[in-house]
N, C-alpha and C positions, 0 to 999 in steps of 0.2 A: 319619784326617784329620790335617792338619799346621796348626792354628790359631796366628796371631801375637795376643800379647797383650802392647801398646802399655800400659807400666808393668805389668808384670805383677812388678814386686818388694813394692809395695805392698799392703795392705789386703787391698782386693777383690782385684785380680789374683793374689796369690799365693795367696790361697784357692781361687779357680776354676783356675789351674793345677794344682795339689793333686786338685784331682777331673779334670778331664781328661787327666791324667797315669793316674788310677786306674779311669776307665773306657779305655785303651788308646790314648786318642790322643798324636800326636806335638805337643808344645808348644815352639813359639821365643818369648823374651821381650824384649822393648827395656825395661831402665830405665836414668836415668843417677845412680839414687842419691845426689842434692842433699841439700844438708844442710837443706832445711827443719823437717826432725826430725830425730833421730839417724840417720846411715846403716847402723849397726850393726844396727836394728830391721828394716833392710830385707836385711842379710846375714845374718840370725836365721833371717827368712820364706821366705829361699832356699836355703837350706843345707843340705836333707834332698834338693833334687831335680840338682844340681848336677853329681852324680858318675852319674845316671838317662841313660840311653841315650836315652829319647823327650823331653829336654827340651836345651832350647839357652839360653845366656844373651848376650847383646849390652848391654853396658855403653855407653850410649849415649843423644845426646839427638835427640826429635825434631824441635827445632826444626834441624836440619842435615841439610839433605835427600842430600848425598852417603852420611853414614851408615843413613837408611832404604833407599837407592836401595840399598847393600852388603847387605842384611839379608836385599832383597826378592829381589836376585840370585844369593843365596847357598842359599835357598830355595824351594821350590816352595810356597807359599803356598795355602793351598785356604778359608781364611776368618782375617779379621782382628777381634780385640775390642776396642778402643779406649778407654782406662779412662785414658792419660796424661795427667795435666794439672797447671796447677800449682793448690795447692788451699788453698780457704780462701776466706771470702765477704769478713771484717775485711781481713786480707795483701791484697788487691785493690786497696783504697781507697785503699793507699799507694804503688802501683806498679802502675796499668792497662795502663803499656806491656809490661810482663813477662809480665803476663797474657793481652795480647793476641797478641803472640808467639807464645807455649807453645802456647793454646790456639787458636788461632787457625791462626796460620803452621802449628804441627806439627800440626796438623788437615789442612791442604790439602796437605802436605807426603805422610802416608799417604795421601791420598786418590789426590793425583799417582803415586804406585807403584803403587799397585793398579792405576787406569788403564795403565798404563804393559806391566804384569806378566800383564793378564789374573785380577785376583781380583777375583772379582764378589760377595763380599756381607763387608758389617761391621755389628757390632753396636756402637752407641756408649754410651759412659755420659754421660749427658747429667744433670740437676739437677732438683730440685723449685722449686730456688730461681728457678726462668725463671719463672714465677707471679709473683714480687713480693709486694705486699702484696693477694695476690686476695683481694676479699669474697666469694665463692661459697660458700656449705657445703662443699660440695667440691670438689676440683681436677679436672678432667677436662681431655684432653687436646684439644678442640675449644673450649678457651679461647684467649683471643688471649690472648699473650706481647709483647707489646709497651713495656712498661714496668718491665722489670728495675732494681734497686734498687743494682746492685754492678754493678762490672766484671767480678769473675767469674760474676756470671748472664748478663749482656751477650753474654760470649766462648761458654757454652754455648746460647744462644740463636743465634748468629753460626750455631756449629757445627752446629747442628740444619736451619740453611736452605742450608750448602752440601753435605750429606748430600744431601740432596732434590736439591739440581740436578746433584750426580753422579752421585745415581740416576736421574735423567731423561735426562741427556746423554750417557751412558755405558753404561747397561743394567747399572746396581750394584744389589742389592739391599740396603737399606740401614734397619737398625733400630736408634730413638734411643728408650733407654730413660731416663726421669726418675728417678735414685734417690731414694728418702724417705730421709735421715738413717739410716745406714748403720751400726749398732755389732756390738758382738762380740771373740772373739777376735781381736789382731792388731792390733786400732782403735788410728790413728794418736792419739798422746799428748794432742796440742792439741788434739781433742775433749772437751765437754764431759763424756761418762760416763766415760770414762778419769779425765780429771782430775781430776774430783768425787771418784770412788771414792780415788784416790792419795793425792787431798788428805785427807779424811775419815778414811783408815787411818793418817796422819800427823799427826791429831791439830789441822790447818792450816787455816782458813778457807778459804769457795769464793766464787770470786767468780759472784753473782747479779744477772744485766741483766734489771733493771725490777722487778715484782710479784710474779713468776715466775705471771702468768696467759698468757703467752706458749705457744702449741702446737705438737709436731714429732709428725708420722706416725712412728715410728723403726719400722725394719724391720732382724732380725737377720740377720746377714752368711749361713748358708745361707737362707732364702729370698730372697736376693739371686741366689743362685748359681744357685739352683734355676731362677730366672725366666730367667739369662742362658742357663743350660744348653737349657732351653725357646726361647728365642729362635734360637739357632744349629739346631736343630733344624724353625724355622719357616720355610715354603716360599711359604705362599698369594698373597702381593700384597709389590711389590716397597721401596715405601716406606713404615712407620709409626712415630708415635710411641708411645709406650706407660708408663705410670706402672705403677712397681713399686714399692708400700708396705705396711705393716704391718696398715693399715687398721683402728687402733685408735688414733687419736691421742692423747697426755699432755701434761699443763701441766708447765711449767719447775717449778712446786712438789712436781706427779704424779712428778714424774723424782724429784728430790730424793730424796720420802718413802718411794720402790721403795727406794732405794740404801740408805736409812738402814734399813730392814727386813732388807733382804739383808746387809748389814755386821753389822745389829745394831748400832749405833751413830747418835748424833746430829752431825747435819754443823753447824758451825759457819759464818753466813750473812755474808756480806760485801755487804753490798745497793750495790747503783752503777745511775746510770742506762742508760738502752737507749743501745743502740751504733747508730752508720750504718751502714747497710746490713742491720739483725736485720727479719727479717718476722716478722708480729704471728702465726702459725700457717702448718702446712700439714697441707693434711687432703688425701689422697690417695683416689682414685676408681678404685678399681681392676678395673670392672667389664671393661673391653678387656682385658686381663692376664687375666682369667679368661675370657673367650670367645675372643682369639688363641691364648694361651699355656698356660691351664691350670693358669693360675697360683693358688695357695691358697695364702698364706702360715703356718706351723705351730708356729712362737715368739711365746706372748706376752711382752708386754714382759720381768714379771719374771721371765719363764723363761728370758728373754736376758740380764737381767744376772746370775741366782745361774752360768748357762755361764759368762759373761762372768770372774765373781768365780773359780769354780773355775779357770779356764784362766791366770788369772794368778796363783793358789795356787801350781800347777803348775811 
């Protein structure tokens, strides 16, 4: 199989190309390595598959649809993963039109090539954060989304409803997975467990929004992959959503006091109030994930930060 994976320099995507490079498929990547973090982190994550016969690189944005339209023509395309976007819930607040762009435009932008091309199925990385501030116990994906909190939940909420109409109108098959808060090796800087750990090993106060009774599902970056890998691999019905989390939620203080275990060290607190746009939890429901996809996820938390901590040892 020849899969495009839309920001596949990043995080997630450079992880998942890393295994579908290693179970034998051919992989084309679009990023156009922005300095919202260091670009270097993202020619770090690339740089073992670069010189790889099954992988292609395209240095490129997708809000520029001449360059997806090169990508798609250059290619025979047989499924696209869609993980692009610009990212960050705070960065939003201070610039929706960017956001909406990125995520938005360079959304309908792939979606226009594939129609175009003849590729009939994408997997999208879509948010927990489209929930908002949901009171449910848990999240489940037959909640309404209607009241997103940020402009970046907005634009993946957007993305999620013209998935559906061009898998209606078009005959796509088309699946939008919700990620839970995503760590691991590779996790971008300006994340909290990154930063915490860096700061804490540096001797440096962390800054702490609110009481730290605040909740995140965190799911570690292979059972991210795991789900996606499952996903591409699913056939039955042509459009779903679907939450993929950890399915063991932690308080902002729960994080903390892993981190300080795992370090072996005490973090030094810099308490500040809640930010616009933080949701008060998200607790993921991941029973659909297990009757679709098969999904089980097999990192607990702190199993994922002592990985986490070796990996950046390393």
């Amino acid at each position: 199989m020849k899969i495009l994976i839309a920001g596949g320099a990043g995080f997630i995507g450079s992880t998942l190309a890393d295994r579908l490079i290693k179970e034998a498929n051919k992989v084309v990547v679009i990023d156009n390595f922005n300095d919202y973090y260091d670009p270097q982190i993202k020619e770090n994550n690339v740089k073992d598959n670069i010189n790889n016969e099954n992988y292609k690189l395209y240095r490129g944005d997708i809000e520029d649809i001449d360059f997806v339209e090169k990508v798609f023509e250059e290619n025979s395309i047989d499924m696209v993963v869609h993980i692009a976007a610009r990212a960050g819930v705070r960065p939003s607040l201070e610039n929706p039109l960017a956001y909406t762009k990125t995520n938005i435009e360079g959304t309908v932008n792939i979606l226009e090539a594939m129609r175009k091309h003849d590729v009939k199925k994408i997997v999208f990385a879509s948010s927990s954060s489209v929930y908002g501030n949901c009171k449910a116990e848990k999240f489940s994906e037959d909640l309404k989304v209607t009241e997103p909190i940020s402009p970046y939940a907005a634009t993946k909420s957007a993305c999620e409803q013209f998935l559906y109409t061009y898998s209606k109108l078009y005959d796509m098959q088309a699946l939008c997975l919700r990620f839970f808060t995503v760590f691991g090796p590779r996790q971008r800087p300006d994340l909290a467990i990154r930063k915490f750990i860096e700061l804490i090993e540096q001797d440096k106060p962390i800054p702490v929004y609110g009481d730290g009774t605040t909740m995140r599902d965190y799911t570690y970056i292979d059972d991210i992959v795991e789900g996606v890998m499952s996903a591409l691999n699913y056939n039955a019905t042509k459009y779903e959503i679907i939450n993929l989390g950890g399915g063991a939620p932690v308080t902002l203080n729960g994080m903390i006091e892993t981190i300080e275990k795992v370090l072996d060290k005490k973090a030094q607190i810099d308490r500040l109030p809640m930010q616009p746009g933080d949701v008060d939890k998200t607790v993921s429901d991941i029973t659909k994930a297990q009757k679709l996809l098969g999904y089980c996820p097999q990192t607990t938390f702190e199993e994922g930060i002592r990985k986490f901590v070796e990996w950046r040892k390393k």
